[in-house]
N, C-alpha and C positions, 0 to 999 in steps of 0.2 A: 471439433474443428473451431466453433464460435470466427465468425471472421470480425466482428466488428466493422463491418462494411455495408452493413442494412441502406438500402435509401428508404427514405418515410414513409413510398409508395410498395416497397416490400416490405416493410416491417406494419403496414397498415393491412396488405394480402395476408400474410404470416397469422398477424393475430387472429384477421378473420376465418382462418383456416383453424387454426387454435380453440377459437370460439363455436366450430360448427360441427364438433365429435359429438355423438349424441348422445343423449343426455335418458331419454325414454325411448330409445328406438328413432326417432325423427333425424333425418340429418338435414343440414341446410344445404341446398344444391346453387351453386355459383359457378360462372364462368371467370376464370381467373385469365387476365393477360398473359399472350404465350410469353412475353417478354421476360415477365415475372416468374413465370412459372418455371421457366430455363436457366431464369439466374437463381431462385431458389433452389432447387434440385442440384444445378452447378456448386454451391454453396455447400450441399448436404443438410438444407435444413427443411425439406421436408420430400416424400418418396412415396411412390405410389404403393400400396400394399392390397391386395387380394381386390383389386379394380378399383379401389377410393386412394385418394389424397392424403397423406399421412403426414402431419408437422411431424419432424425428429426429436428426439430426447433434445441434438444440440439447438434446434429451432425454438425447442420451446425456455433453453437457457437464454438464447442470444433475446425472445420477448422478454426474460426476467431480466435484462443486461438494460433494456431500453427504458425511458419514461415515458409512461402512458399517450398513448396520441388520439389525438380527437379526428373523428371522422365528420 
């Protein structure tokens, strides 16, 4: 899909979604804004899979598309 229409406050959700697959078994648990959450999924860039939060293949392009953002 890639839409190139990230706002800085999804593309800062995204990553933090991105960053929170675990690594040893741990996952980070966050409540994401539903705002965000609806325009992500609307987007295709990330789904829910077997009860967790999944960035997408194209989610995790459009973070490789962005430059780095500080939180």
């Amino acid at each position: 899909m890639g839409t190139g229409c990230l706002t800085d406050d999804e593309a800062r959700w995204l990553m933090r979604l991105l960053h929170s697959r675990p690594k040893n078994g741990q996952l980070d648990q966050f409540a994401m804004p539903d705002p965000v959450h609806n325009a992500l999924v609307e987007k295709g860039l990330m789904h829910w899979r077997r009860g967790k939060m999944e960035i997408t293949l194209d989610g995790i392009r459009e973070i490789g598309r962005r430059r780095p953002l500080e939180e």
